[in-house]
C-alpha positions as CSV (number, residue, x, y, z in Angstrom):
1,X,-24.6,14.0,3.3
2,X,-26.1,11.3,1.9
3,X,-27.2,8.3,4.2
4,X,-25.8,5.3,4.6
5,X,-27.2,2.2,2.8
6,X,-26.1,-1.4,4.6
7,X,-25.2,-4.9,2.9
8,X,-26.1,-7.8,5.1
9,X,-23.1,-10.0,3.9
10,X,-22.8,-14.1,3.7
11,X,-21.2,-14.4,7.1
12,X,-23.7,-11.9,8.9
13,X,-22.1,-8.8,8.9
14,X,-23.6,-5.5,8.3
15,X,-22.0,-2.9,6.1
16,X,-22.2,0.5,5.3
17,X,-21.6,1.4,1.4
18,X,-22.3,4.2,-1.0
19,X,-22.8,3.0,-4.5
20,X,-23.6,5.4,-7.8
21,X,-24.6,3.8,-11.0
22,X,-22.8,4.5,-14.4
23,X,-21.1,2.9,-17.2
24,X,-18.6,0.2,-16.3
25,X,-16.2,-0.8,-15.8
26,X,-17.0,-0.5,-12.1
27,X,-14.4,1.7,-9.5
28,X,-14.5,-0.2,-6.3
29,X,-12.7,2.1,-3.8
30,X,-10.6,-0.1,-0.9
31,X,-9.8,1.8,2.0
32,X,-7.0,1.2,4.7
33,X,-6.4,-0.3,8.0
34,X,-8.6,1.3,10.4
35,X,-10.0,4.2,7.5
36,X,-13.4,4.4,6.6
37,X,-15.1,5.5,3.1
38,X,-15.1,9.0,4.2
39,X,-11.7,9.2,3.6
40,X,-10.3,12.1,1.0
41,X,-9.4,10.0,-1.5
42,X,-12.7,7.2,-1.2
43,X,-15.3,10.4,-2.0
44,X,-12.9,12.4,-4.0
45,X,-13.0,9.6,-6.6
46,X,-16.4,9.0,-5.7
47,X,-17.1,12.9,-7.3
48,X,-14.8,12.2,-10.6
49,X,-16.8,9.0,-11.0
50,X,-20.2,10.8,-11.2
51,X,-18.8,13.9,-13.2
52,X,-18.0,11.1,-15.6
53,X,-20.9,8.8,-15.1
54,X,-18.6,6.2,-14.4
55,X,-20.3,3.3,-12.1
56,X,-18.4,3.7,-8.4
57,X,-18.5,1.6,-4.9
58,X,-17.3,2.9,-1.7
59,X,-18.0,0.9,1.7
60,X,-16.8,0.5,5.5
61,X,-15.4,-3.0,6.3
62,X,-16.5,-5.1,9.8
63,X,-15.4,-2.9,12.5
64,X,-14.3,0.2,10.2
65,X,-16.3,3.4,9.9
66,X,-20.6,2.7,10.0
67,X,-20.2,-1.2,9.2
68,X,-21.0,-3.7,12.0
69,X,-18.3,-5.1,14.7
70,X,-15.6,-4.4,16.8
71,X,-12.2,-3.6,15.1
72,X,-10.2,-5.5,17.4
73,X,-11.9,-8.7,16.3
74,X,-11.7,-8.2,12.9
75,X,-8.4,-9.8,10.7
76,X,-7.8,-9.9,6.7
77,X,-9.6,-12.8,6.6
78,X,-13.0,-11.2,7.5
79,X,-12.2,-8.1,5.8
80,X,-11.6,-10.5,2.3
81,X,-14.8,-11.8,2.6
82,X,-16.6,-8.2,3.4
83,X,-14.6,-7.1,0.1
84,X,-15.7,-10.2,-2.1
85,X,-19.8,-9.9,-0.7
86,X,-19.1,-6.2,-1.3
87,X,-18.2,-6.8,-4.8
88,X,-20.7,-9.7,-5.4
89,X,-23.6,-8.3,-4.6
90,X,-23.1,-4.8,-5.5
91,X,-21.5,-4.6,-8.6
92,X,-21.7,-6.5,-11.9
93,X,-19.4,-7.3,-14.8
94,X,-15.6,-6.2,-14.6
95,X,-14.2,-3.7,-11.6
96,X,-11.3,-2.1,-11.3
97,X,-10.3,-2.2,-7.4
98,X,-8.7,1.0,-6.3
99,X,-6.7,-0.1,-2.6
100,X,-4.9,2.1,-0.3
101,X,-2.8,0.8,1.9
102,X,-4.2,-2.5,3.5
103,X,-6.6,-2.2,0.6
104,X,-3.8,-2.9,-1.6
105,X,-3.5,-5.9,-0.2
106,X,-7.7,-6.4,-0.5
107,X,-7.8,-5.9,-3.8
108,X,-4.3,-8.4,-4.7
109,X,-6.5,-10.9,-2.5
110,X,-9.8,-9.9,-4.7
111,X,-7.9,-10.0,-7.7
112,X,-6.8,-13.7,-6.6
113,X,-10.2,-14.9,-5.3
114,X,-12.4,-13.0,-8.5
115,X,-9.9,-13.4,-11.4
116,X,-12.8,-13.4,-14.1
117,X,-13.7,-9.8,-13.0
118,X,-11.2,-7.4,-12.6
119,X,-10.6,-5.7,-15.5
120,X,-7.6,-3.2,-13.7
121,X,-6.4,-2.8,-10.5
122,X,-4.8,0.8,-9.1
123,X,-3.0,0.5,-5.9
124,X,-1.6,3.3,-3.4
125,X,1.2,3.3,-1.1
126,X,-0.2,-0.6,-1.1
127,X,0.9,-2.8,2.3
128,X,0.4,-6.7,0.9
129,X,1.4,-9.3,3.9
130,X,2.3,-6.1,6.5
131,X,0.9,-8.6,9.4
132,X,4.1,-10.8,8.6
133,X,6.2,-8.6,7.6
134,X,5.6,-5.1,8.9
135,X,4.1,-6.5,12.6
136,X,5.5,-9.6,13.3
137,X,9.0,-9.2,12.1
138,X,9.7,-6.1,14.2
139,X,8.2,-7.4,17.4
140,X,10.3,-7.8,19.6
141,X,10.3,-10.6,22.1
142,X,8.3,-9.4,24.7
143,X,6.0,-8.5,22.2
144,X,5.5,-11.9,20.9
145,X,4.9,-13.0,24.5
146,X,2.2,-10.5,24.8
147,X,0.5,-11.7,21.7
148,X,0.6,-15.2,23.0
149,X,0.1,-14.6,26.8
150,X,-2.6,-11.6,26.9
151,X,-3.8,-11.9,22.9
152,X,-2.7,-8.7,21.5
153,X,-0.3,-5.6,21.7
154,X,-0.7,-2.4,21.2
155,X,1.0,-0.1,18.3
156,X,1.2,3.5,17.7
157,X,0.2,5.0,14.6
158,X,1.0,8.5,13.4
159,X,-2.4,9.2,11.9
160,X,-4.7,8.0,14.9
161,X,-4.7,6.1,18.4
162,X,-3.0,3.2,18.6
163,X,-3.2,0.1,16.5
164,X,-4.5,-3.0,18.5
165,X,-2.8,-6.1,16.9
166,X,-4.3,-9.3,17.7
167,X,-2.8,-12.8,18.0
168,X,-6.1,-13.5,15.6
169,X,-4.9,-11.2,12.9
170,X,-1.1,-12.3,12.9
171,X,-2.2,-16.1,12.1
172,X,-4.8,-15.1,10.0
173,X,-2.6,-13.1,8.0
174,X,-0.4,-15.6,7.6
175,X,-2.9,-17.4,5.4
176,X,-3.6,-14.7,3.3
177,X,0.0,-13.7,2.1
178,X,0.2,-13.3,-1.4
179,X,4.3,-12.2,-2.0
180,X,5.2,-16.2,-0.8
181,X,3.1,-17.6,-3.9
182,X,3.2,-16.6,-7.7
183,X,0.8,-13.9,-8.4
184,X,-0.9,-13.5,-11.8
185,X,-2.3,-10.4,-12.5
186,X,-3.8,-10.7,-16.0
187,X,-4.3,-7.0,-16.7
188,X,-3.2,-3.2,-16.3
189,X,-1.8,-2.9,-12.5
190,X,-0.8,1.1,-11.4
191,X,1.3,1.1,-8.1
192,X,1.4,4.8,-6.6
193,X,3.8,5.3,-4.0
194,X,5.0,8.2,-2.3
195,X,8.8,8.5,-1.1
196,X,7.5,10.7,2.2
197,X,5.5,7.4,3.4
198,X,6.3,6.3,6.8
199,X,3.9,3.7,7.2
200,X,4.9,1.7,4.0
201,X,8.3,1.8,2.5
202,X,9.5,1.8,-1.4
203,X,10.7,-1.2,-1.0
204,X,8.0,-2.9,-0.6
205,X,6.1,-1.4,-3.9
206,X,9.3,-3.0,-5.8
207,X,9.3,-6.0,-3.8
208,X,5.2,-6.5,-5.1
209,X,6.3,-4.8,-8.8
210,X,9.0,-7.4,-9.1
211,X,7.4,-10.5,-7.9
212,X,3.7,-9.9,-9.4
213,X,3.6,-12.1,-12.9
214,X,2.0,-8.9,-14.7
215,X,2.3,-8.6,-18.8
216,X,1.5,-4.2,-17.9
217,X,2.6,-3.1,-14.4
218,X,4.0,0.1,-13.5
219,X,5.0,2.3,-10.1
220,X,4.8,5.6,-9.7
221,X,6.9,7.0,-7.2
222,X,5.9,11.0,-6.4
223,X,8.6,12.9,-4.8
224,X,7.3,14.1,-1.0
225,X,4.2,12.3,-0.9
226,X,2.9,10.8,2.4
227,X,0.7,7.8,3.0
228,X,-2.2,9.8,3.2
229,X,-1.6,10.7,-0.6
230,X,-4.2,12.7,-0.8
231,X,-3.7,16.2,-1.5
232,X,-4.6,17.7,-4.8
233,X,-1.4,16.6,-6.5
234,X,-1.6,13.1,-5.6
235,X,-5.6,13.1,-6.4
236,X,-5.0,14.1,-9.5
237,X,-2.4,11.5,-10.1
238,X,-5.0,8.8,-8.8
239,X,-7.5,9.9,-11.4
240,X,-5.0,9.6,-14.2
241,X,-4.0,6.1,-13.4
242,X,-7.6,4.7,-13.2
243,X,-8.3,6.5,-16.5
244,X,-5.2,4.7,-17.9
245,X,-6.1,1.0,-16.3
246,X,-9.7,2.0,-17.8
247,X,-8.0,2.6,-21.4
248,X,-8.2,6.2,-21.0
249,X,-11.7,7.3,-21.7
């Protein structure tokens, strides 16, 4: 395996990233809440890249996989600003932002922050504003004491140990939502969603396809597929939508 090379970002954190030169436009991978870019789908397209010479970026955010930091004191926020030093530094001309899950929501938040330079955008089983809406509006009451008297609860996950939620990344969230504000997205958007997800619902990949202001948007929803979306049906069907946000060749 190849080593780990590290980004010292703006803010002082230290991140891990695997990047492979090629033609552009560049495939910035964006993994998930509490993933890492060893994921299946991060070095799977990380291979079809190469085999096509394409340019690709993979890296760990604060406090995910070989990065620097503590999960639990990380928030959207941070992980925004890992995504935009990420892309800053290590990339040049247009990208194409591929985010699973919370990295949907990175790369809407990229997309809003970087408009000049994304030239397509691929998002899978994506989770925008999930702090607000998936967290905070199913706590119940004594969860939202927890959050305000001990500073975080915890949540299970079915893919790992529990989630710890933090009173930090509730507010931050909060000023990161991007389904409250209009939301231009100047150029080819692919949603991927499977029906099997239990971690984000199909109504939330119509709720983003029906309020993004998008002249070529489109979902995909695959019958059976789970949030993990990465066995070789679903991989393939990743590969075809970047091709077709990348014009198909």
């Amino acid at each position: 395996m190849v080593a780990e090379t590290f980004l010292e970002t703006p803010q002082g954190r230290r991140l891990a990233y695997h990047r492979s030169e090629g033609r552009g436009p560049w495939i910035v991978f964006l993994g998930g809440l509490k993933s890492d870019m060893e994921g299946t789908k991060a070095v799977h397209l990380e291979a079809w890249a190469r085999a096509q010479g394409r340019a690709f970026l993979r890296f760990d955010y604060s406090g995910h996989g070989q990065s620097s930091g503590r999960f639990e004191e990380g928030c959207i926020g941070d992980w925004h600003e890992d995504t935009v030093a990420a892309v800053s530094a290590l990339t040049e001309g247009p990208v194409v932002p591929v985010g699973s899950s919370m990295g949907g929501w990175q790369a809407l938040l990229l997309a809003r922050a970087m408009p000049g330079r994304i030239a397509g955008m691929v998002t899978i089983a994506a989770a925008p504003d999930f702090t607000e809406d998936g967290y905070w509006a199913n706590f119940s009451e004594a969860q939202k004491r927890a959050l305000e008297e001990v500073g975080h609860v915890e949540l299970p996950s079915d893919y790992m140990e529990p989630y710890i939620v933090t009173a930090r990344m509730i507010e931050d969230g909060r000023r990161h939502l991007v389904l409250r504000a209009p939301l231009r997205l100047p150029f080819p958007v692919r949603c991927l969603q499977g029906t099997a997800d239990t971690a984000v619902s199909t109504a939330t990949a119509l709720r983003l396809l029906e309020h993004a202001d998008c002249p070529d948007m489109r979902l995909t929803l695959v019958k059976g597929a789970d949030h993990r979306f990465s066995d070789e049906r679903c991989l393939g069907i990743i590969e075809r939508a970047v091709l077709d946000v990348l014009g198909g060749g």
